[in-house]
C-alpha positions in Angstrom: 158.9 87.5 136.9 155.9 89.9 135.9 152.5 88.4 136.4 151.2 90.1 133.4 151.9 88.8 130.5 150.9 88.9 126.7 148.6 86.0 125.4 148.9 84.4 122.7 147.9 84.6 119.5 146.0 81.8 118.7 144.2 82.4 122.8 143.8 85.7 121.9 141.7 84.5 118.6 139.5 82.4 120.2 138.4 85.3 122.6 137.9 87.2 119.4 136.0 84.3 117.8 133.9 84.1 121.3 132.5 87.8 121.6 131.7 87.4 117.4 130.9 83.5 116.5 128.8 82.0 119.0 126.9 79.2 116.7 126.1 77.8 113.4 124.2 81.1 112.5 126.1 83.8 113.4 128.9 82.3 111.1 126.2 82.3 108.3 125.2 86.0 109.7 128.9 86.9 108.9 129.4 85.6 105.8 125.9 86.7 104.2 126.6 90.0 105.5 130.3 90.2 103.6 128.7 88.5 100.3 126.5 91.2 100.2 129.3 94.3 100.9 130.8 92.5 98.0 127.9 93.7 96.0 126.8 89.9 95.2 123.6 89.9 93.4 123.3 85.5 94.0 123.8 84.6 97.4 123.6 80.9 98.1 124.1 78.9 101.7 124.6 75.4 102.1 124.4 73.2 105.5 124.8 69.8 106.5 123.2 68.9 109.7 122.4 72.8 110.3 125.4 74.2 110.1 126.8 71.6 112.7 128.7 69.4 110.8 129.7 72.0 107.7 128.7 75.7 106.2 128.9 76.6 102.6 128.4 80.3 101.6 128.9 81.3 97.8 128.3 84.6 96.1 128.6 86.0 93.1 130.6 89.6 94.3 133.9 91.0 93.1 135.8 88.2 94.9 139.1 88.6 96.0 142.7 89.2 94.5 145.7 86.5 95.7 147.0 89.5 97.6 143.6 89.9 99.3 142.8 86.8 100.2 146.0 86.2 102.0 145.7 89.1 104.4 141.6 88.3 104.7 141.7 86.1 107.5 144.5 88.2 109.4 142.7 90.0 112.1 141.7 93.6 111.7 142.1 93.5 108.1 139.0 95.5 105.9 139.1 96.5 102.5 136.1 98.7 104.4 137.4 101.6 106.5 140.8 103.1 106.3 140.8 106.2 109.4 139.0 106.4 112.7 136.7 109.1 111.1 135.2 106.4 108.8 133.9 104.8 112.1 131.0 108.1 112.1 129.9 107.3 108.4 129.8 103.3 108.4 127.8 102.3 105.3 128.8 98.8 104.8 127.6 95.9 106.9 130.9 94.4 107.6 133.5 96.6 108.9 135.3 95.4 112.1 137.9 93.1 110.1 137.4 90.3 112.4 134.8 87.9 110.9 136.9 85.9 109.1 139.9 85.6 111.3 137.4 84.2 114.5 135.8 81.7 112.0 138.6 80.2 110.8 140.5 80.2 114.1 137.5 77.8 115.6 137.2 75.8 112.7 138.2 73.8 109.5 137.9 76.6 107.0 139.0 77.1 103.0 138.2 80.0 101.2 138.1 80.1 97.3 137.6 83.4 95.4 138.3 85.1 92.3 138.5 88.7 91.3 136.6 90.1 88.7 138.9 90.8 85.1 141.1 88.3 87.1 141.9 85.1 85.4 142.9 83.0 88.1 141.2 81.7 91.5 142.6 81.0 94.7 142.1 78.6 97.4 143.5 79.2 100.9 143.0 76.5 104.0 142.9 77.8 107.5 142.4 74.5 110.3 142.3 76.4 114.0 144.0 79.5 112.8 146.9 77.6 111.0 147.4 78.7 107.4 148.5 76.4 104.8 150.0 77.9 101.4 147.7 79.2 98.7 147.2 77.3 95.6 145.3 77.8 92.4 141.8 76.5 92.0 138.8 76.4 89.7 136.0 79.1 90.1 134.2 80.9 87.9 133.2 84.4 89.7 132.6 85.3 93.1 134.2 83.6 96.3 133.1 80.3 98.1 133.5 80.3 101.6 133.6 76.1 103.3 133.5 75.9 107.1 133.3 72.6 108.5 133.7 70.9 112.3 132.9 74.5 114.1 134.1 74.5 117.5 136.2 71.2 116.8 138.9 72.9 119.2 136.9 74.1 121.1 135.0 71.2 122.8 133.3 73.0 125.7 131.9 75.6 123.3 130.8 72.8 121.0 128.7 71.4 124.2 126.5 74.3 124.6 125.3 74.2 120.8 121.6 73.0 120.6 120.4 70.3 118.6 120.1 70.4 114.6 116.4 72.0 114.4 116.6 74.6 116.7 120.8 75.6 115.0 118.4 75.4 111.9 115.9 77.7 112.9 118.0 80.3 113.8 120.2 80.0 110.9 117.0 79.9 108.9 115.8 83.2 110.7 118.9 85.4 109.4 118.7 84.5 105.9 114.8 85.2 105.7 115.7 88.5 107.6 118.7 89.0 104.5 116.4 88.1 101.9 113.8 90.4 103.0 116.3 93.4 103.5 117.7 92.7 100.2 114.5 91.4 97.6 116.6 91.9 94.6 119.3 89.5 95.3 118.4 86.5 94.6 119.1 83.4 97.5 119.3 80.1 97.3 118.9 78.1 101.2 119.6 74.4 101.2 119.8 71.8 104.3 121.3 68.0 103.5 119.2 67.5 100.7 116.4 69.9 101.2 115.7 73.2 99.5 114.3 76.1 102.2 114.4 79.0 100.2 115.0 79.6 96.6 114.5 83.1 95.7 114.8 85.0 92.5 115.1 88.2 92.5 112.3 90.4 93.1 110.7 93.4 94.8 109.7 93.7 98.7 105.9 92.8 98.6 106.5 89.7 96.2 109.3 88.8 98.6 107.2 88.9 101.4 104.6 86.8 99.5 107.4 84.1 98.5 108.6 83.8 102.1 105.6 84.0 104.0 102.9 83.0 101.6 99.9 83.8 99.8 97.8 85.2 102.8 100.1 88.0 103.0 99.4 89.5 100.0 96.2 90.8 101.1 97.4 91.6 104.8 100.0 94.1 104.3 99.8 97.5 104.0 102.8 99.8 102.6 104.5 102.2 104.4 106.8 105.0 102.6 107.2 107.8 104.6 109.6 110.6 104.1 110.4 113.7 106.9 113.4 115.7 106.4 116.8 113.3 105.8 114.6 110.6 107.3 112.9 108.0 105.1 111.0 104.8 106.6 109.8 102.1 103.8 108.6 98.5 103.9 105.4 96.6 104.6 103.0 96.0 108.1 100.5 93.6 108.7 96.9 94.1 109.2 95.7 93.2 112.4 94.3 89.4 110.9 98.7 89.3 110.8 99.0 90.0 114.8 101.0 87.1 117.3 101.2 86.2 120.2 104.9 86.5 119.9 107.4 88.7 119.3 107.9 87.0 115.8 108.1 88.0 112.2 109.0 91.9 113.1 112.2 92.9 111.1 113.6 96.5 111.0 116.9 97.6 109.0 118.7 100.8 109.2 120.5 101.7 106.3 119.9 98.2 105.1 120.9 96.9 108.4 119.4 94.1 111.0 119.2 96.1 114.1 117.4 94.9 117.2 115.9 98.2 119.3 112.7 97.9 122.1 112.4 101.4 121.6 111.5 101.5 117.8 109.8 98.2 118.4 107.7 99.8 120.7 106.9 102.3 118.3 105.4 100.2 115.7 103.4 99.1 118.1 101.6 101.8 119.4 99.7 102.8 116.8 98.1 99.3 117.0 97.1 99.3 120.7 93.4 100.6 120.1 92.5 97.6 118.1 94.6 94.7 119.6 94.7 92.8 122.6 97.6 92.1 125.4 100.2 90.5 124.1 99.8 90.5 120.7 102.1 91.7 118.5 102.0 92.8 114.8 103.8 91.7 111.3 106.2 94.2 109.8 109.2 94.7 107.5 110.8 98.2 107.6 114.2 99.8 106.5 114.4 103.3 108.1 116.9 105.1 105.9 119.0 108.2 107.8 122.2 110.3 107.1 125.2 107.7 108.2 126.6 110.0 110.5 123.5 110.0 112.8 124.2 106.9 114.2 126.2 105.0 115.7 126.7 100.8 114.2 130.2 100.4 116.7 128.3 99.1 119.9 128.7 95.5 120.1 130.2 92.7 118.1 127.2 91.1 116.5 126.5 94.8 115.1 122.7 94.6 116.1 122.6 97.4 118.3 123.1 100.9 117.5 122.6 104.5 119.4 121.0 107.2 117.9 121.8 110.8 117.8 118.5 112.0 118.1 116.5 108.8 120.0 113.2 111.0 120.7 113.0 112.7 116.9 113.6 109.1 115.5 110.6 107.2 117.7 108.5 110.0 117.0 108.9 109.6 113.3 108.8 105.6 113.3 105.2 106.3 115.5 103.9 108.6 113.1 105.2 106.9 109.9 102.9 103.8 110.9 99.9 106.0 112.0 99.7 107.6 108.9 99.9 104.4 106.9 97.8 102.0 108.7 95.2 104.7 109.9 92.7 104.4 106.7 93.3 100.2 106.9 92.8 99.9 110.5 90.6 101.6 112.9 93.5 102.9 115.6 91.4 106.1 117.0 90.4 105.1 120.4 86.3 104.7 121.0 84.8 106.1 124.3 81.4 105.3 124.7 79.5 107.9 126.7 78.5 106.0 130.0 75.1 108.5 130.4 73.2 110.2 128.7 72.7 114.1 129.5 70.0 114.9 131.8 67.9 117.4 132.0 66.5 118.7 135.1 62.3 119.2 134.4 60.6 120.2 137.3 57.4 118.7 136.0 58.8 115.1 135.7 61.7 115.1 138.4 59.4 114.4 141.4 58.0 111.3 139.5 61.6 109.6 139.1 61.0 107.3 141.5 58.2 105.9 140.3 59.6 105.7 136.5 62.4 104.0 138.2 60.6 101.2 139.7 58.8 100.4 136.3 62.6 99.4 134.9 62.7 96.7 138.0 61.6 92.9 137.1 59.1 91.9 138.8 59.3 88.7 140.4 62.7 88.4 141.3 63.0 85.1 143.2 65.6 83.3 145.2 67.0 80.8 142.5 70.8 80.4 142.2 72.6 77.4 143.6 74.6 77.1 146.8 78.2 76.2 145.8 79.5 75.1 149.2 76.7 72.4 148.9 77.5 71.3 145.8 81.5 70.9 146.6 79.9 68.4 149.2 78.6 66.5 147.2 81.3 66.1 144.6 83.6 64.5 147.5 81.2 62.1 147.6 82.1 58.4 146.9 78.4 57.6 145.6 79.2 58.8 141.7 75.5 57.7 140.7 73.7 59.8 143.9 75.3 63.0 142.8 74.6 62.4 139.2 70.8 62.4 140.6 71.6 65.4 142.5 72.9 67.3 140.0 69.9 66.5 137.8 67.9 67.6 140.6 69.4 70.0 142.5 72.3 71.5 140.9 71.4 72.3 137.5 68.7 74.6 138.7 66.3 76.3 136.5 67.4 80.5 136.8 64.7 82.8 136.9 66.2 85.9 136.4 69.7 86.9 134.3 70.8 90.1 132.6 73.4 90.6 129.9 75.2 93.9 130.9 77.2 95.2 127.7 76.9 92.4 126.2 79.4 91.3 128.7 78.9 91.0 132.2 76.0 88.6 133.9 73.7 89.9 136.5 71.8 88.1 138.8 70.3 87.9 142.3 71.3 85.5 145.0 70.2 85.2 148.6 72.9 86.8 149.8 72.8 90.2 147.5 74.0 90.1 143.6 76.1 88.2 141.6 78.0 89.6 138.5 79.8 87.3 136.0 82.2 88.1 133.2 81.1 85.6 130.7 84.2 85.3 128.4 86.7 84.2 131.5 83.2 81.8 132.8 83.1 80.3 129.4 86.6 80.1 129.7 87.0 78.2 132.3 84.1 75.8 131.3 86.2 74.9 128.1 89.6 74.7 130.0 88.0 71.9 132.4 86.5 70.1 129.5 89.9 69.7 127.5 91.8 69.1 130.5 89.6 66.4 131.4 89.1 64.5 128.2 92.4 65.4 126.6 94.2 62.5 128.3 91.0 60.2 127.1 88.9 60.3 124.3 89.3 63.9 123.3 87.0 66.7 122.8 84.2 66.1 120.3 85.2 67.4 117.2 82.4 69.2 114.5 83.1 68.5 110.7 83.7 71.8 108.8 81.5 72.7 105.8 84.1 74.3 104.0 87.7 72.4 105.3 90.7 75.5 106.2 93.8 75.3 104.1 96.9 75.9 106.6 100.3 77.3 105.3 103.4 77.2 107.4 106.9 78.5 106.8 109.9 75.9 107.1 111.1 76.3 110.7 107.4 75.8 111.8 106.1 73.2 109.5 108.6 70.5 111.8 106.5 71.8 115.0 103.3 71.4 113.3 103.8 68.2 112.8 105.0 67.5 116.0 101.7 68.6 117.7 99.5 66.9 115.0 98.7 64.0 118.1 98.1 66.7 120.7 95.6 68.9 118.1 93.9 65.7 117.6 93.2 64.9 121.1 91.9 68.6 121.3 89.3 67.9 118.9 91.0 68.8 115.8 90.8 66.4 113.0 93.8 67.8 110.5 96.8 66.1 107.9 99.4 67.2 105.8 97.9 68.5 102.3 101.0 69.2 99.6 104.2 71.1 100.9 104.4 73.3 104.0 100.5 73.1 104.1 97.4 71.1 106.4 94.1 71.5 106.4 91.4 71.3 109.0 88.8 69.3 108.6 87.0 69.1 112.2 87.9 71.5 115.3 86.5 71.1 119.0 82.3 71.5 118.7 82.1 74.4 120.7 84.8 76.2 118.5 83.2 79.4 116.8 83.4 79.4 113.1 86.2 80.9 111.7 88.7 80.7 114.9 90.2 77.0 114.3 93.3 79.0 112.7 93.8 81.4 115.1 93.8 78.5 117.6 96.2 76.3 116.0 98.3 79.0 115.2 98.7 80.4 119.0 99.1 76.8 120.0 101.9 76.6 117.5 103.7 79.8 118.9 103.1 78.4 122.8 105.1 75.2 121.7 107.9 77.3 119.5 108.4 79.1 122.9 109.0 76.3 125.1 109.8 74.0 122.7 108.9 70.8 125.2 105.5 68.8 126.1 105.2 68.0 129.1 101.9 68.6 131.5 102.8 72.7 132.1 102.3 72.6 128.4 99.5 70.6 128.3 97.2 72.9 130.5 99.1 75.9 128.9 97.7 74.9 125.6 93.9 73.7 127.2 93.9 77.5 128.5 95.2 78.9 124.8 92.3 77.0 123.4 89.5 77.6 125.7 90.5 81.4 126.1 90.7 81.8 121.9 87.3 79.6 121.8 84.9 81.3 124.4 82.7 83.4 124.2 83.7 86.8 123.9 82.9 90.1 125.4 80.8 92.3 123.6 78.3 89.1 122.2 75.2 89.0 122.8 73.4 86.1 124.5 70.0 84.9 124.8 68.1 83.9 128.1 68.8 80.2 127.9 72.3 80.4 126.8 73.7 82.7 129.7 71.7 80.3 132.1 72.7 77.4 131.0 76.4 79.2 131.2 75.8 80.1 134.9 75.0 76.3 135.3 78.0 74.9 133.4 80.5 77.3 135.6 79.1 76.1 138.9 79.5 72.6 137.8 83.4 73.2 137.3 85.8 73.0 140.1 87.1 76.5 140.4 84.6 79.0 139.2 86.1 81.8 141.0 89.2 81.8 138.6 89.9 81.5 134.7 92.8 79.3 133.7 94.9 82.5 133.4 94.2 83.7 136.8 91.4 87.1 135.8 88.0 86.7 138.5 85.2 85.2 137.1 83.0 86.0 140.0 82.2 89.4 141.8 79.6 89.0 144.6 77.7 92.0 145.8 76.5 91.2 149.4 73.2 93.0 150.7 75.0 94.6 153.3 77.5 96.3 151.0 74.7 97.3 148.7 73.1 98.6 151.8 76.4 100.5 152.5 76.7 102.2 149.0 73.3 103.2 149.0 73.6 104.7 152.5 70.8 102.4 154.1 73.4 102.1 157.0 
């Protein structure tokens, strides 16, 4: 008896089915994508519980014959290649032949459809992979696909399936990505009873303004860029666009959803003089290029493709968005001379010294705190004695500070010389302050002259509101105002003006990444606030203010560190000044 032996059909479906359907929204992925090879100009998807519970897609396209729709679900049946040479010029979005067959064999699925200058529709059933016979039905135009109980027979699939929002959100994700590759078909999104999208036909910008909102309009700059057979089109953000997380970036090739670090990485570039770690910008690009250059037959799910020429291609994408964004956005690096060019004069060079010690202070005194001390007397069990001593001792009156470049704090200690980076101090300040009173009162909030107007999209609206008790505790006083929009009416006093929507909005993209609040979130989002609302380097500060800075560090109970681990603190001992200036 060999041991080797051929499976069976219906097994060797559902390993199909597993390499292609994996959830809610890669059924939708497929679908969409063969609605619109099917030259559909109305596209409409329909869920109940997010896909979990049932999935209707119905189009408009050329539909499908009786004769077509019984072979449909067959595995590697297409209507869209015909040889093995077709594989090198792919230039529909559907081509494998195994879409259908995996849905159906991993769910309860009909299929109605009727071909165009046909008379009569056709509905087939499919439950599991088992057909039943075709019979007439009533439809108009196009083809309706219903798929209901996914993974019904497949329980320990059906375990590993997330809960309704988060199969929403991603289902959510590959229609906007659709509907922004293809503006001029028009889409209609609809959950239970609630309408997501509903999109007319259109062109790209206006589509990026109905999905994403007004602010967009304003934000985007156009790219159309043409260098020999290649062509790169679509819209990136201004830098006011930029996130902390990899999120609202879509690139098509040939009009299709392809996922590549490299050309992601080339977008980016062009950005990096005028953005800071981490963030990441807004785009929507189709890069059109001969069919035969690359390569869409790398993995089920059809994201990922190889190139023929990789370095030609990044090259281009680079460029492309350097040429577009370079009058919108400064994205030439600055280098600041560090010195001036001397001049050797033999008249004035033997008086340098003397010049030199005119530029020192006079007066520098022995002023700034002993921290050691201080930690002492924090331990202390007498809470009203150290609130004396603080008064008295702690929060000491600084002689001498120096702002250097407007972002580095210079002064002198016993022990040699102090320098603090005041963004990560302020930092830390604020960090302290909303951990401590965030479990309490909250933070004092400041009433805004003019109140900010807040617009979500769908899939982040839900987490908004989710966070509205933890944003409140943070000092900012917000509520709901009409549909997919709040507004701010307070935000944390030490909050600079302007910055409340950058604030929220990073908080929002820390709890869409880990999607839990617990305490590791809590202090994550204490350190997002304080790091967006401190001072930053390259402002200016008067006397008082960077004393009384110096003072509010000290008084925290790590000054050495900022909540994301940078050094606040560099101390310059005497003796290694001593050393540098060869005394010793």
């Amino acid at each position: 008896m060999p041991e080797i032996k051929k499976l069976e059909s219906n097994i060797i479906n559902n390993i199909a089915a597993g390499e292609i359907i994996e959830s809610p929204s890669s059924v939708v992925k497929e679908l969409i994508e063969n609605s619109i090879d099917a030259m559909s100009s109305k596209i409409e998807i329909s869920l109940i519980d997010g896909g979990l519970k049932r999935i209707i897609v119905k189009d408009n396209g050329k539909g499908m014959s009786k004769e077509d729709l019984k072979i449909a679900f067959k595995r590697h049946t297409t209507s869209k290649i015909s040889s093995k040479n077709d594989l090198f010029n792919i230039k529909t979005l559907g081509f494998r032949g195994e879409a259908l067959p995996s849905i159906a064999s991993v769910s309860m699925t009909s299929a109605l459809s009727i071909k165009k200058e046909f008379d009569s529709s056709y509905e087939l059933k499919i439950m599991g992979g088992d057909f039943s016979p075709i019979k007439k039905a009533s439809l108009d135009t196009g083809t309706v696909i219903k798929v209901d109980n996914l993974f019904y027979n497949l329980p320990a699939r059906k375990k590993f399936l997330k809960n309704e929002s988060k199969e929403l959100n991603k289902i959510t994700n590959i229609v906007k990505s659709y509907s922004l590759c293809y503006p001029s078909i028009d889409f209609s999104y609809h959950n239970n009873d609630s309408c997501i999208y509903s999109l007319s036909s259109s062109d790209l910008k206006n589509r990026i303004i109905d999905i994403f909102g007004h602010k967009y309009e304003k934000s985007i700059i156009e790219v159309d860029y043409k260098e020999q057979d290649f062509k790169i089109s679509g819209f990136v953000g201004n830098i006011d666009l930029l996130r902390k997380r990899r999120v609202n970036q879509f690139v098509f090739l040939n009009e299709r959803l392809i996922k590549d670090k490299m050309i992601s990485d080339s977008i980016r570039k062009p950005y990096l003089s005028c953005i800071e770690r981490n963030e990441h910008p807004f785009y929507v690009l189709n890069i059109d290029m001969p069919f035969e250059s690359v390569d869409v037959n790398v993995h089920p799910n059809k994201n990922e493709v190889r190139f023929k020429s990789e370095k030609y291609l990044y090259h281009f994408v680079r460029k492309s968005i350097m040429d577009s964004i370079k009058d919108e956005i400064d994205v030439t690096p600055t280098f600041f001379g560090q010195f001036d060019k001397f001049k050797h004069d033999p008249a004035t060079s033997l008086d340098f010294r003397e010049n030199l010690l005119k530029e020192i202070p006079e007066g520098i005194q022995e002023h700034f705190i002993n921290y050691e001390k201080f930690q002492d007397k924090i331990e202390s069990d007498d809470a009203n004695t150290l609130e004396n001593e603080i008064e008295e001792e702690i929060y000491y009156d600084i002689v001498d500070v120096w702002q250097i470049h407007n972002k580095y704090l210079l002064t002198e200690i016993k022990a040699g010389l102090l320098i603090i980076d005041q963004h990560v101090a302020h930092e830390r300040v604020l960090y302290e302050s909303a951990k401590e009173n965030i479990d309490k009162n909250g933070l004092e909030s400041q009433s805004l002259l003019f109140p900010q107007y807040l617009e979500f999209q769908d899939e982040e609206y839900g987490y908004i509101i989710e966070l509205f008790p933890y944003l409140n505790n943070l000092g900012f006083r917000i509520r709901e105002f009409g549909e997919k929009t709040i507004i701010i009416e307070s935000s944390p006093i030490e909050t600079p003006f302007g910055q409340e929507a950058d604030i929220i909005n990073e908080i929002l993209d820390l709890y869409v990444k880990y999607n839990e609040i617990n305490s590791s979130f809590i202090e994550k989002m204490c350190a997002t606030y304080a790091c967006k609302a401190a001072v930053k380097a390259g402002e200016k500060l008067e006397p008082q203010e960077m004393k009384h800075l110096i003072n509010r560090l000290f008084l925290t109970k790590n000054p050495y560190y900022c909540p994301h681990g940078r050094p606040i603190i560099i101390n310059l001992t005497e003796d290694e000044l001593d050393e540098r200036f060869e005394r010793k």
